[in-house]
N, C-alpha and C positions, 0 to 999 in steps of 0.2 A: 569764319575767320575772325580772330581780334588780335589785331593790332595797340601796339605797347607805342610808350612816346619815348625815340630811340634820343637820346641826349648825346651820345659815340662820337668822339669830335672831326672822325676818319679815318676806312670809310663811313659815312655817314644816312641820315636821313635822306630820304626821296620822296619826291611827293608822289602821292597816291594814286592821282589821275593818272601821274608818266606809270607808275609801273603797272596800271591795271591796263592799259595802251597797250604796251611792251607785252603784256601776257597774252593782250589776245590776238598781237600780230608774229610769236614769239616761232611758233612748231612751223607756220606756213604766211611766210613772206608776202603778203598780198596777192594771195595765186600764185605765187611761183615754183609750191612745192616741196619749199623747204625753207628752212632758218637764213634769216640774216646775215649769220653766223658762219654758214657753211657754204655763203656761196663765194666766186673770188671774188677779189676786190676791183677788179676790173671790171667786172660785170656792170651791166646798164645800173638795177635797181639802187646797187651798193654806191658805184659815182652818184648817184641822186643825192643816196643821203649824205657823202661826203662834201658835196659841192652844197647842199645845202645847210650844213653844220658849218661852214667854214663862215657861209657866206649871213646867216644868221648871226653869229660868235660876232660880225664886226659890223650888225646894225645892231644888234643889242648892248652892247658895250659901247657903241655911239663910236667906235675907233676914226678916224680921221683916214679920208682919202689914200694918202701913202703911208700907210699904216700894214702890214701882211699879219694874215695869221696861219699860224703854225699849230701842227697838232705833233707832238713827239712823245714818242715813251720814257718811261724812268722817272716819270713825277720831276717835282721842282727838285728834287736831291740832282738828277744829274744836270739839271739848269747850273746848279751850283757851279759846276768845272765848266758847261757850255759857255755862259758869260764870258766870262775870263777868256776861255780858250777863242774866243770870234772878235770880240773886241780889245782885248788889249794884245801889246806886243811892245818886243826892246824899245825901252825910250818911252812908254805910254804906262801912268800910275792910274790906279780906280781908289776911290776914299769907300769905306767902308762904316756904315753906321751899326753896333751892337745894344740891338734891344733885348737881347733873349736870346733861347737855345738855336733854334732856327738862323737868325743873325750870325750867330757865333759861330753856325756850320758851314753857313755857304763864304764865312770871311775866311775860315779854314781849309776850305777848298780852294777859292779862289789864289790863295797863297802859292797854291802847287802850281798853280799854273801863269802868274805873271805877276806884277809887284803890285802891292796892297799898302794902305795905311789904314789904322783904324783913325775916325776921323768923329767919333763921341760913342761913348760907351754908357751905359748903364748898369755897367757889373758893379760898382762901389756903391751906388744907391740900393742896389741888392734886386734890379730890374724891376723896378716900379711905375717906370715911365718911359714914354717916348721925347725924344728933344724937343724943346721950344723950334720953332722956327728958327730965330735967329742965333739956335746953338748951331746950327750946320751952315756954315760959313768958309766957303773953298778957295783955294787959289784957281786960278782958270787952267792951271797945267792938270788936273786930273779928265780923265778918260773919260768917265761917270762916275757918280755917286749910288750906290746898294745899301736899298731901305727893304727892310721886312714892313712890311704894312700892316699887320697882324702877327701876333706871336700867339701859336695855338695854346702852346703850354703857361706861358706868364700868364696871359688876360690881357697883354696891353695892345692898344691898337691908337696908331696916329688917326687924331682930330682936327690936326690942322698940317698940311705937309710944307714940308721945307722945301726952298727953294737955294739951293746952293751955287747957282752960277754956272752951274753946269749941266748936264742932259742928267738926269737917272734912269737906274734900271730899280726895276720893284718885283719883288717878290711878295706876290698879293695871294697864295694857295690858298688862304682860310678866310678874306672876306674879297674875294672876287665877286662882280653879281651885287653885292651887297649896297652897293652907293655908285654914282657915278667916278669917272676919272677926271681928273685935268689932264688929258692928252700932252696939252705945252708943254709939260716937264719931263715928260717920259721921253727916252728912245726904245724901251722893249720894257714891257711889263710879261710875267712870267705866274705861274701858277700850279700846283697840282688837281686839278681837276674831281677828285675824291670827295672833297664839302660840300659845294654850290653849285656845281656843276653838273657833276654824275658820279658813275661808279669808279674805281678807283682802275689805271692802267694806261693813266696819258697826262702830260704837262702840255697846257695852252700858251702860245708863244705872240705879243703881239710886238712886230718890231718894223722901224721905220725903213724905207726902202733907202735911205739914207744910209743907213749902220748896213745896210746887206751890200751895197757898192763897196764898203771896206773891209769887210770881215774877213778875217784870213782863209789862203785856200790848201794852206800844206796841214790839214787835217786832215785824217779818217772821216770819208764820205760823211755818214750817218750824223756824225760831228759838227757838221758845215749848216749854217743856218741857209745860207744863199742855195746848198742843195734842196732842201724842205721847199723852200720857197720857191725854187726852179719846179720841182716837179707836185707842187700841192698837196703836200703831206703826204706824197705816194712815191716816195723815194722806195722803201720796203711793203710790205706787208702791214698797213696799218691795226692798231686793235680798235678790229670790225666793232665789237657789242657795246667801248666804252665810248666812241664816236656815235654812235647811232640812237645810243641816251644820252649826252651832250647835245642833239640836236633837240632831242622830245625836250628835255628839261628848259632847251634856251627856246622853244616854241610857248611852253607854259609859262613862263616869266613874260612873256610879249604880253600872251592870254592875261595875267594878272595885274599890268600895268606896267612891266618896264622895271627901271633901276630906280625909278620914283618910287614906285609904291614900295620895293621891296625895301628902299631905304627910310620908308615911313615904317612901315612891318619891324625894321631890324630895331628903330629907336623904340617903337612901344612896349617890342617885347624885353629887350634890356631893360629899359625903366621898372618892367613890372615884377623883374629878378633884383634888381641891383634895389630896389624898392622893400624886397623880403627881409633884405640882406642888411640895410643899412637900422632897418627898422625893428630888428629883431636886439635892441639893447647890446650886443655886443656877441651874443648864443655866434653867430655869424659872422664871420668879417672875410674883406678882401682886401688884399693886401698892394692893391692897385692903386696910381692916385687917382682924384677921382676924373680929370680931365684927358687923363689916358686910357678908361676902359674897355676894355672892349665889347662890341654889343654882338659878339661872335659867340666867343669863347669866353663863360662867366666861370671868375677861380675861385674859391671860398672855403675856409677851413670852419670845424669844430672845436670847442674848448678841449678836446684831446683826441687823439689818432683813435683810440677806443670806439666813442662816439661817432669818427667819422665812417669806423669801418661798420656801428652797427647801423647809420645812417643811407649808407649804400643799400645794405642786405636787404633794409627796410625797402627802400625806394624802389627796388628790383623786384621787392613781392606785393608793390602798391601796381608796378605795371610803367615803373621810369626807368628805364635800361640805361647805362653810359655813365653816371654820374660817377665814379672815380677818378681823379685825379691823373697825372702820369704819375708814371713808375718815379722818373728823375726830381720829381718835387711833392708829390704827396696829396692829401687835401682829396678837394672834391671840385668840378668843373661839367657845367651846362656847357652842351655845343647848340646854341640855338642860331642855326642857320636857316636859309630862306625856307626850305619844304618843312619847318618845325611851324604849326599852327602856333600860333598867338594860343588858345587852348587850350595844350599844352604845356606853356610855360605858366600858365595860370593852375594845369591839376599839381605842378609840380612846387608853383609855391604855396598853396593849399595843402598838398603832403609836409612842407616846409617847418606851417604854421603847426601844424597837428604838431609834428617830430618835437617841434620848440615848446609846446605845453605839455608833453608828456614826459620830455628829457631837462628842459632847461631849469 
């Protein structure tokens, strides 16, 4: 077997330990005869691992006492409409922060479903940054305040978070895992589970038992956060295989050190991309400033689209898979999250350096 260093921003890289784990408890469930996968979800083995995915997910993320976690489908895209739809209602506004593309989707959802302001934008700077702190400044009549914490596609990611006077909700999908939280500002942090987490087929929901006493109840069941949390993510049919690697992956982060190390891990291995990048006379640039980058998702163009598409081709026949850009903006973009070896980020700016003596 050789394995390639998958850069894919999500889904994503895994570490190696969980998936060689995962393979060889994969055909026959620890004596039970069969998969994980196909047994019900009722079953003893399957509550194990559900109860303990849950109950990991909120000593690893350090969650606070009255803090619930939720496991739901539909990724953070349907959190988009959830928010909105559980906490607000007639009479109750949410301010709305736009970093990026992300930002700009779940503000546009949220629209459908209860009153919104946008309350700082980045679109006129051409999204280069996240707010200073004391750009996010609220009256006390909003709801919550909605912060992307990471924008997979810009590069940018808050380094210092704001404190607006009011509770927030965070959409943190692409560096969950990655650093600790300030619990105190949160009422529900949200995420797609795809990057740092596991495979891709579930949104992780942490919300305060506070905001579940008020959340509305004239939804569609599956809709209702207080249902989730009533029956412990076993309202339906959970997805069996992306739960059950959510659990191996948050057992391996314990294994590794915690949200310390990995947030020691995320600052090295940034420095030692953002370090290729800035040092390469100009061959490279990103277009991030530089106290908002992100140490998730690194963005970087070439002196010309030419260059960056033979830049990929190259990378991809060196053994660095993922390093294309999105489709909506272009360029080229490392996903280096927690299961990406230090390594790795090092053969990749080592292919960098070669690319830049041979093209520049």
């Amino acid at each position: 077997m050789s394995r390639i260093w998958n850069f894919s921003a999500g889904p994503s890289t895994l570490p190696l330990e969980v998936l060689e784990e995962a393979r060889e408890e994969f055909v026959d469930y620890r004596g039970a005869g069969m998969s994980i996968v196909e047994m019900s979800h009722r079953s003893r083995p399957y509550e194990e691992v559900h109860e303990a995915a849950l109950a990991d997910a909120k000593a690893v993320f350090g969650a606070p006492d009255d803090v619930r976690v939720l496991f739901v489908q539909g990724g953070a895209t349907l959190q988009f409409a959830m928010v909105p739809m559980n906490l607000l209602r007639p009479g109750l506004k949410a301010g709305y922060v736009d970093t990026g593309v992300w930002a700009s989707k779940a503000l546009a959802d949220a629209a459908l479903h209860g009153e919104v302001e946008t309350i700082w934008s980045g679109e006129t700077e051409g999204y280069r940054r996240a707010p200073r702190p004391d750009e996010v400044r609220v009256d006390e009549h909003l709801r919550y305040v909605h912060v992307t914490s990471n924008e997979t596609i810009g590069g940018v990611q808050y380094h210092a978070w704001p404190d607006p006077g009011v509770p927030m909700v965070a959409d943190m999908s692409s560096d969950l895992l990655s650093r600790p939280i300030p619990w105190e500002r949160f009422d529900l942090v949200y995420g797609g589970v795809q990057k740092n987490l596991g495979p891709a087929g579930a949104a992780i929901v942490f919300v305060r038992e506070s905001v579940l006493e008020t959340t509305r109840r004239d939804l569609a069941h599956y809709l209702r956060y207080d249902v989730h949390a009533d029956r412990r993510s076993l309202y339906n049919t959970p997805p069996v295989f992306t739960i059950w690697m959510v659990g191996k992956v948050l057992r391996w982060i314990r294994r590794e050190g915690g949200l310390e190390a990995m947030a020691r891990r995320a600052e090295e291995k940034a420095n030692l991309l953002y370090g290729a990048i800035d040092g390469s006379g100009g061959f490279y640039s990103n277009p991030v400033e530089p106290d908002s980058r992100s140490r998730m998702n690194v963005v970087f163009r070439l002196p010309s689209p030419e260059l960056e598409t033979r830049f990929v081709a190259e990378a991809e026949e060196a053994g660095l898979s993922g390093l294309k850009g999105h489709r909506s903006v272009g360029g080229c973009r490392a996903s280096i999250y927690n299961a990406m070896p230090v390594e790795g980020v090092r053969a990749l700016v080592e292919f960098m350096d070669d690319f830049l003596r041979r093209h520049g």
